[in-house]
N, C-alpha and C positions, 0 to 999 in steps of 0.2 A: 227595281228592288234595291235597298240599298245594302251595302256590304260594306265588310271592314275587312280589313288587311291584314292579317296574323304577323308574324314576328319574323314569319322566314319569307314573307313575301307572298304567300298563299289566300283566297278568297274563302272567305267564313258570310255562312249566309247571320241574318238578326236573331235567329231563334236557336242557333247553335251556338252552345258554348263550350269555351275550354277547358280540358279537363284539369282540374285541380292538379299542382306539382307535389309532389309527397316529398315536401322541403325538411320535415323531421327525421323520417327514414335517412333522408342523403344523410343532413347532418350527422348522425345517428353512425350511422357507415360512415362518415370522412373522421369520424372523431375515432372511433375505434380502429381504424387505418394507421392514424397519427398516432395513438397507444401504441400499437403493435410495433410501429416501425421505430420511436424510440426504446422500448424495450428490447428489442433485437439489438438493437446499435449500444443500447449498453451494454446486454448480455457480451456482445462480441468486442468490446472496448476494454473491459473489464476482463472478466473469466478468457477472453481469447489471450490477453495479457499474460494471464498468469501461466495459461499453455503454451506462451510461447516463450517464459523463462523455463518451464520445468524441460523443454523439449529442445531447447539451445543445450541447457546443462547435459540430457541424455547422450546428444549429438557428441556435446563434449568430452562425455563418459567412453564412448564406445571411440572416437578418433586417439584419446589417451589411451586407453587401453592396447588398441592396437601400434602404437609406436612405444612403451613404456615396458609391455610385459615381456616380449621377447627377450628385451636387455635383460629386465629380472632374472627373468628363465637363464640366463646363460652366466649371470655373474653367481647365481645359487650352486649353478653345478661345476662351477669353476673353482666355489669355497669348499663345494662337497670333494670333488679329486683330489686340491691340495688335501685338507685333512685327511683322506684315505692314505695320500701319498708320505704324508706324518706320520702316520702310524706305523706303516709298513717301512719304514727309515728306522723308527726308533724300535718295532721289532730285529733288524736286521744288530743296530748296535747291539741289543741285549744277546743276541744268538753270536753274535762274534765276538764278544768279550766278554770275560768271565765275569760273575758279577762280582767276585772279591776286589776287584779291580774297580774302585767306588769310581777315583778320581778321574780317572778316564773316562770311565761309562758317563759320569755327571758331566763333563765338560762336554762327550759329545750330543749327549739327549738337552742340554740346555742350549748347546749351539743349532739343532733342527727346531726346538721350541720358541727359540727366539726366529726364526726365519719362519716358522708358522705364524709366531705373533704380527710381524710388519707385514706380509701376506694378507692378513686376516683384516688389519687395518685399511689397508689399500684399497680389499675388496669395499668394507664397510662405507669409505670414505666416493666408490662408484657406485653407490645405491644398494649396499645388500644389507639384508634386515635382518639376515639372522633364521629366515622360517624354510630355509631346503626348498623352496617351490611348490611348498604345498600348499602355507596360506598365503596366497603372494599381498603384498601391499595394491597393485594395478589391477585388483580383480573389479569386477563391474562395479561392485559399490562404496567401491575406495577411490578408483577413477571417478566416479558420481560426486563423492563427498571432497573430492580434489576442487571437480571443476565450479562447485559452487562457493567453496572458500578463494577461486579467483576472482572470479565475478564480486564478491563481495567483501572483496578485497580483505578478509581476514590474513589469510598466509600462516597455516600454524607452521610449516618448514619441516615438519616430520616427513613430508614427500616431496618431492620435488622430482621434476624432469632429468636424465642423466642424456639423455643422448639428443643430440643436434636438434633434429628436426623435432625430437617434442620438446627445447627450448623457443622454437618458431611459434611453432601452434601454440605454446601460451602465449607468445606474444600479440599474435594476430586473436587469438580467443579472448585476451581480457579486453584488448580496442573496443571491438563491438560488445563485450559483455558486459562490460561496466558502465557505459551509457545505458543499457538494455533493462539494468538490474537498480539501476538511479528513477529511471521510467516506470517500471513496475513497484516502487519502494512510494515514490510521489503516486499514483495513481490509486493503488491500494491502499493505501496511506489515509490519504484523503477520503477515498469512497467509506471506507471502516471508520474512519472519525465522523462519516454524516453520520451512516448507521447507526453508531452507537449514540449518538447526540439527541437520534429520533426517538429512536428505545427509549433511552433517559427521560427523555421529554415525554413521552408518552405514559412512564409509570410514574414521574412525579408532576403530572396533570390530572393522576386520577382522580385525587383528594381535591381537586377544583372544579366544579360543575362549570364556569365559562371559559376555555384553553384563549380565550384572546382577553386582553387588558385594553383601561382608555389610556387615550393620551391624552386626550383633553376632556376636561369638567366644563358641561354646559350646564346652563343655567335651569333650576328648576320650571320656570316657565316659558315653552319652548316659543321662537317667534317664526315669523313669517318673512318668508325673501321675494322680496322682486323685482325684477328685472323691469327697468323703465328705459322705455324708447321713448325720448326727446325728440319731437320732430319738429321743425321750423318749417310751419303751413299759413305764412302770412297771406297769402292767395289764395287758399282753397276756401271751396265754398262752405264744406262743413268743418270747418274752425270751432265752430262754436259747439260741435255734439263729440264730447270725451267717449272712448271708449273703457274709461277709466274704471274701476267698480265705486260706487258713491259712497262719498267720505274720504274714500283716500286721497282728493287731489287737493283739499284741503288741507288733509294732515298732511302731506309733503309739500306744501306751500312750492306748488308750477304755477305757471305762469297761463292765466287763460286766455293766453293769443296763443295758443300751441297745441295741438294735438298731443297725446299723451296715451300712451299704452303699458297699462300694466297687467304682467302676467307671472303666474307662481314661477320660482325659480327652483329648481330641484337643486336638496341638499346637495354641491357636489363634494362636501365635506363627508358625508356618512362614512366612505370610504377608509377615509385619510382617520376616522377618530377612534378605529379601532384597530391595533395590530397583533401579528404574534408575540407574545415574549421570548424574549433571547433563552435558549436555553444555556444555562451553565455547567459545563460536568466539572465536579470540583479533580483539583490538583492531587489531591488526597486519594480521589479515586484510580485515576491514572498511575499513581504509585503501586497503590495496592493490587493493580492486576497486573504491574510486570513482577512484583516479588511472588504475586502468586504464580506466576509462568513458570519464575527462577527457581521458585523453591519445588515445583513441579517438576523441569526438568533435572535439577538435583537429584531427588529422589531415585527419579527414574535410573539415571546415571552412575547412581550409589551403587545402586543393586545390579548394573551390566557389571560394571567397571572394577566393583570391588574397593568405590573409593567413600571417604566420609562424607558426612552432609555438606560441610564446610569444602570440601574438596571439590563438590559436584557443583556447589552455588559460586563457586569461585571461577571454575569453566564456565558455568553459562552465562555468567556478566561477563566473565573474556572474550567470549564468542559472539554475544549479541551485541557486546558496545565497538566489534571488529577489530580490539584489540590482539587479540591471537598472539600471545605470546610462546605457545607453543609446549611450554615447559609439562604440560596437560593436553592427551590427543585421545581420541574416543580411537578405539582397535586397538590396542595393546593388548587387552585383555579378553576383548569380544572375540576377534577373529578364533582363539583357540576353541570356542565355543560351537554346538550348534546352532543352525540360525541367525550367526553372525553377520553374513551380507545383507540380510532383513532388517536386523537390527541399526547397518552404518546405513542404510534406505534411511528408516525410521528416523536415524541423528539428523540426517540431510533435510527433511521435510520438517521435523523440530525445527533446524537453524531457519530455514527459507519463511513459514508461518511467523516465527518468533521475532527477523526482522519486519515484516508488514506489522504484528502486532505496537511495537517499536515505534513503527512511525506511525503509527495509528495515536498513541500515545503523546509522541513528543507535538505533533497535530495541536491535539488537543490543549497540549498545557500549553503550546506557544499560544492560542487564542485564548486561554484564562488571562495569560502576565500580560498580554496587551491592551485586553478590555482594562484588570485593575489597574495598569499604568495609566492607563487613558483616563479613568476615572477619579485618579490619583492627579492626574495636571488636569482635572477641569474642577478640582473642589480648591484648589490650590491659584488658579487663575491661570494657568501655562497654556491649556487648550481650552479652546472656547468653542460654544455647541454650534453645531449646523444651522438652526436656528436663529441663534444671534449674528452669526455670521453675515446671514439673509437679510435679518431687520437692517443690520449696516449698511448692508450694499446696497 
């Protein structure tokens, strides 16, 4: 009986056979595998990014806190003694001198008010703000809103570190933060500029029933390709019988001492003759969604802060183009408020969105000005196309 030999070595008799591979299903399954598993690697390249800038700054929120507010704490209650210790000075002058007695009473209550005033200075000039310890500047979300103006490198200067070791910690915090927050600015940056590219493209393709364009114009009457195999069979017996189809070996004037095989050649142009269109988000666009950011968080800012519209749109270009000049600092007016830690939350994650939006932005206009440069030196004769390029070489 005769047999055959399966794949792994094994005896198959003639009338059995093997069972069919279910080659779709695999595919089917390795395709939706490879889905899955880019998806994830985005999800966690991308969004793990952005949680591991919001959760450096927390870290960095909570490690200032705890080296910062103590010191608070103790320069508030050091301002709050002396002025108690002022008072009860210039009660004692008034109870020990008569008040008819101007000139003396005034020289000595100006001499205790001028030793409160340098006092008071000194303290101010080692971090005291002014608010007794109640709303302190290092509370969670003033440390929060610290450590992301280091990172991104604003610096409004209304806070800063007084003591030692939280002068270190910023120094070792901004090392890693500021590559950290360069990484996450490029990364978001970019992902939000395809995004919105796609968007783009997708609503102004609607008005086009074909989303691809030619590149190249064929000819109304399409022709036919083929592939000829020239073979040189001066010896073979069958020389003389073409496998040619009849008529064509004529029209291509071969040689009939040669065998000659011709067979269709599949377009390998089809490919190549249709592409996507570039999509273009204009410049104008990208304008117009950072002033409407700006004039968003204006608003917003007008009405915490107490400041004009002009006042508010003047910070958030300070702030988002990291200029930080400082002369403008969001808590002044909030902390006296309820809800104020929620609110410098809210400033925090305004600045952090508002730079990704940013370079979302600048993204995109740098790929406008280089296309119309580019197209600007190839109308001009400066650059010259890939194509011609090719024909040269």
């Amino acid at each position: 009986m005769e047999m055959e030999m399966n794949r792994t070595g094994g005896m198959m008799g003639p009338g059995h056979h093997r069972p069919p591979r279910k080659r779709g299903n695999h595919h089917r399954e390795s395709k939706c595998k490879g889905c899955c598993r880019r998806f994830t690697t985005f999800l966690f390249s991308h969004v793990g990014l952005c949680a591991l800038v919001i959760g450096y700054s927390v870290m960095g929120a909570f490690a200032f806190r705890a080296l910062e507010a103590p010191y608070e704490e103790e320069k508030a209650h050091q301002v709050s003694q002396l002025r108690s210790e002022t008072v009860r000075r210039l009660w004692e002058i008034t109870d020990n001198l008569n008040v008819l007695y101007k000139d003396n009473w005034t020289r000595m209550v100006a001499h205790e008010v001028k030793h409160f005033q340098t006092e008071l200075i000194a303290a101010v000039k080692d971090g005291y703000d002014g608010k007794d310890g109640k709303n302190q500047q290092w509370s969670f979300s003033g440390a929060f809103l610290y450590s992301l103006t280091v990172i991104t490198t604003i610096g409004y200067g209304n806070i800063a570190p007084r003591t030692n070791w939280g002068k270190i910690a910023t120094i070792v915090y901004a090392i890693f933060g500021i590559p950290l927050m360069l990484l996450y600015l490029t990364n978001i940056g970019d992902i939000l500029a395809k995004s919105f590219r796609y968007c783009y493209g997708r609503l102004c393709s609607c008005s086009s029933n074909d989303p691809y364009k030619r590149r190249r114009h064929n000819n109304h009457h399409p022709t036919e390709n083929y592939r000829v195999h020239h073979i040189v069979a001066h010896n073979s017996p069958n020389r003389h019988h073409s496998n040619a189809e009849p008529g064509i070996q004529d029209k291509l004037h071969l040689p009939t001492d040669d065998e000659v095989q011709i067979e269709n050649m599949p377009d390998l142009e089809l490919d190549l003759d249709y592409e996507r269109p570039r999509v273009s988000v204009p410049i104008t666009l990208c304008l117009l969604i950072l002033v409407s950011y700006i004039s968003g968080g204006a608003v917003l800012f007008s009405l915490w802060e107490g400041w004009g519209f002009l006042d508010g749109s003047y910070f958030c270009f300070v702030t988002l183009s990291t200029i930080g000049f400082g002369d403008l600092v969001p808590g002044d007016s909030v902390v006296s408020d309820e809800g104020s830690q929620e609110k410098l939350v809210i400033c925090s994650l305004y600045l952090l969105c508002g730079m990704a939006l940013i370079a979302m932005c600048f993204n995109l206009m740098q790929e406008e000005v280089i296309h119309k440069v580019r197209n600007c030196g190839r109308s001009i004769g400066v650059i010259k196309d890939q194509e011609e390029e090719d024909d040269m070489g």
